[in-house]
N, C-alpha and C positions, 0 to 999 in steps of 0.2 A: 626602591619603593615604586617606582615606575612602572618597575618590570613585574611586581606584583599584581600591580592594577588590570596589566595589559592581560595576566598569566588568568586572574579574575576574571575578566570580561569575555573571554574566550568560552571559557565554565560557563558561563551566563550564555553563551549565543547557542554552544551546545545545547545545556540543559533547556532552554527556551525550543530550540527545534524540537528537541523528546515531548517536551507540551505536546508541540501544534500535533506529532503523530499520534500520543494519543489522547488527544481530543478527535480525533478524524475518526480514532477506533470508536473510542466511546459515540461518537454521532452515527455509527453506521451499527450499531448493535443489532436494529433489528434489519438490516438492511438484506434482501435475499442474496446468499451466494456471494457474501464480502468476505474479504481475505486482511486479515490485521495486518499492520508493519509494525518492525520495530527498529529501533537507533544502535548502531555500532559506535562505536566513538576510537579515535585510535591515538597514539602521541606525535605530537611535532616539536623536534628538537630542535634549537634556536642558542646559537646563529650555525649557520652552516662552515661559514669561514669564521675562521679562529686567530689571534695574532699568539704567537707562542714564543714569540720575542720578550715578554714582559716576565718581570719577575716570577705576578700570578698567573698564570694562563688565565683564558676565560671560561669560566660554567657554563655548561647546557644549559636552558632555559627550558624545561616541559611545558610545553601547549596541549590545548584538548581541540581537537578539529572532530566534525561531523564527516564520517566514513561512508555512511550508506544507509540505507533503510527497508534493507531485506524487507522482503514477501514472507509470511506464514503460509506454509500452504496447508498445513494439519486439516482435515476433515474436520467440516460445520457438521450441526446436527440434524438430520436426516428426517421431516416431518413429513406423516402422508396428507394429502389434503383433498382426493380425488376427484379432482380436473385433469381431466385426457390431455388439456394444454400444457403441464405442470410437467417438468423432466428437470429429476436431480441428476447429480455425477457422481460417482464412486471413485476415486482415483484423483490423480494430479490432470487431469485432461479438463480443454476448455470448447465451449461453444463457439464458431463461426459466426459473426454479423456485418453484414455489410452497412456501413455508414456512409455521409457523403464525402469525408475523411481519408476512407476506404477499408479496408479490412480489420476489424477490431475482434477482439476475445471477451469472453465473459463465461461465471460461474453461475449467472443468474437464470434460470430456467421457466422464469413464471412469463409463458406466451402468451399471443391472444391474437387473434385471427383480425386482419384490418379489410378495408372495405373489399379489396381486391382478393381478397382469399389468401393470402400471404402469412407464413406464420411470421409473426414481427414478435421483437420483446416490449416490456411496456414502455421503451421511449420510440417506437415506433420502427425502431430498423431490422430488417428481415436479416430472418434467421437463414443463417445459409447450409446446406444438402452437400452431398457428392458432387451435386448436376448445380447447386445454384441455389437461389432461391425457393422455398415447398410453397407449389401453389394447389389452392384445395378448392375444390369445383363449389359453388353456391348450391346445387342439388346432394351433393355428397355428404352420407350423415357417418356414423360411428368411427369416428376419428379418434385413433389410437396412438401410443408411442410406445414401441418394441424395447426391451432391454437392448436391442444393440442401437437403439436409432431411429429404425425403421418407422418411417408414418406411415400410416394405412385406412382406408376409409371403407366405405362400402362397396367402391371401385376399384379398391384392390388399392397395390402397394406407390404411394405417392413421390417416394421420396426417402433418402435416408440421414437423418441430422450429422452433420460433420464434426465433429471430436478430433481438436489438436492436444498436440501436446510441444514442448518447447527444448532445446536442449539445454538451456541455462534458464529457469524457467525466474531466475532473480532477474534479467536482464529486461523482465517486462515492465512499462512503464503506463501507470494509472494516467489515463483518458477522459474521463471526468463519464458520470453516469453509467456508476461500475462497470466500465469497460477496462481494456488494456489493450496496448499496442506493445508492436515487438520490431527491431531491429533485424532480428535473425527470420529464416524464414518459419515456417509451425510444419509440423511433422504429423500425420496421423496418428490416432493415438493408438489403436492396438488395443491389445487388452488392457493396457492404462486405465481405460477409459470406457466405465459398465454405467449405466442409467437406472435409474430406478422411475418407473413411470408413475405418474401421479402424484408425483412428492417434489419438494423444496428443502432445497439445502441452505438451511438456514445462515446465516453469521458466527464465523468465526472466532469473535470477541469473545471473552472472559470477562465480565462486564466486574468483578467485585476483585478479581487481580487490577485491571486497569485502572479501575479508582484507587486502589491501594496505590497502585505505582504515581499516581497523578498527584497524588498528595506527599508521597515521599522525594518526587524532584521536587515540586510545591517549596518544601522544606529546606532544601540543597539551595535552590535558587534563592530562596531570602535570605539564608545565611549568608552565601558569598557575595550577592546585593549588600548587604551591613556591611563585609569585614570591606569591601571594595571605596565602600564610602567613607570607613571609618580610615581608611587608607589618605583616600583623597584630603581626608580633612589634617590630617598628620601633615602630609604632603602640603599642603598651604598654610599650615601653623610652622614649620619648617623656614618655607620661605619669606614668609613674613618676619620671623628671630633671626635669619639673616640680612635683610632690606633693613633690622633696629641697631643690628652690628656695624653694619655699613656706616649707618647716620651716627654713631653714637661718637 
C-alpha cells in the first residue's frame, strides 16, 4: 500500500511540473518571439538491487520521473508591423545580446534605439553586430534592416545583426526576460537564418491546445490526488484494526 502511495505521489510531482510548463506557455502567449516547452516524462524502475533468495522474488516498482522539457522551436506567426526597428527570423536562428550576465540569445526582435544610439531590445540590452554592439549616429535618419542583417542609415552601412544558431539547440537554457543562454558555444547561422524586416514573430503557443492540455492533467492530477488519499486513509484504518487486535 505504501508503495502505491509513493508510485502516486511521484504522478503528482510530474503532472504538477507539466502545470507550472504550461502555465508559463499560456502566460507568454502574446509574448514576442517565445518558444513553448513541453514535458517528457520517462520510467524509473525501483529497486535496482533485488534479493532473489526468497521464494518470491521482488517486483519492479514503475516510477514516473520528469525527463526534460524540450524547446518548440516550430515557427510563431509572422506579423508585419512597419517599424524599421522590428526584425523577425525565419529559421531556427537566434539574435545576439549582450547583458551584464554576458552573452544571451533571443527570438524577440522588437528594438528601439536607447539614449546612446544603440539598438537595445526592450529590456535594454544591446543588440549585438558582426563587430559588436550597432551604434547609430543622433544625425543619421532612414534606418533600415536588410533581409540578411544588414543596418543601414543615410550614412550608409552601420553594421550587420548577428544570427546564431546552436548545435543542440535543446541544450539552451531560459534566462528569464525571453532570453536564453547556452553551454555550448553558438555558430553563425548561415542560411538558417533570413529576416524578415518590419515584422514580429509572434508566439509560439497554441493557446486553445494548451488549455485543452491544462484541463486534461487538471483531471489526472485530482484523480490520483483522491485515489492517493483514499489510499492513505485505508492505510491508517489498516493500522488502527491491528493496534484493536493487539489490545484485544
Amino acid at each position: 500500500m505504501q508503495n502505491a502511495q509513493l508510485i502516486g505521489l511521484s504522478s503528482q510531482m510530474a503532472l504538477g511540473r507539466e502545470l507550472e510548463v504550461i502555465a508559463n506557455n499560456m502566460a507568454n502567449v502574446t509574448t514576442t518571439g517565445f518558444k513553448a516547452r513541453s514535458t517528457r516524462f520517462q520510467e524509473y524502475l525501483m529497486p535496482k538491487a533485488s534479493a532473489e533468495t526468497f521464494q518470491r522474488s521482488d517486483r519492479k516498482l514503475s516510477y514516473v520521473i520528469d525527463a526534460a522539457t524540450p524547446l518548440d522551436l516550430t515557427q510563431g506567426p509572422i506579423e508585419p508591423t512597419g517599424n524599421p526597428l522590428n526584425a523577425a527570423i525565419r529559421g531556427e536562428a537566434f539574435f545576439a545580446v549582450q547583458t551584464p550576465q554576458g552573452e544571451r540569445y533571443t527570438r524577440n526582435g522588437a528594438f528601439e534605439m536607447n539614449a546612446q544610439g544603440q539598438i537595445v531590445t526592450s529590456d535594454g540590452y544591446a543588440v549585438l553586430g558582426d563587430g559588436g554592439p550597432i551604434q547609430i549616429g543622433q544625425q543619421e535618419t532612414g534606418l533600415a534592416i536588410g533581409p540578411d542583417g544588414t543596418v543601414s542609415t543615410n550614412q550608409g552601412t552601420r553594421g550587420k545583426l548577428r544570427l546564431v544558431t546552436f548545435a543542440d539547440p535543446q541544450g539552451l537554457t531560459n534566462a528569464g526576460a525571453n532570453l536564453y543562454s547556452s553551454n555550448t558555444p553558438a555558430q553563425p547561422a548561415g542560411p538558417q537564418g533570413r529576416i524578415e524586416p518590419g515584422s514580429l514573430e509572434r508566439s509560439n503557443v497554441r493557446p486553445v491546445l494548451a488549455m485543452t492540455r491544462m484541463l486534461e492533467v487538471s483531471r489526472v492530477y485530482q484523480l490520483v490526488s483522491d485515489t492517493v488519499s483514499r489510499l492513505d486513509s485505508m492505510r491508517g484504518q489498516a493500522i488502527q484494526r491491528l493496534a484493536d487486535v493487539g489490545n484485544a
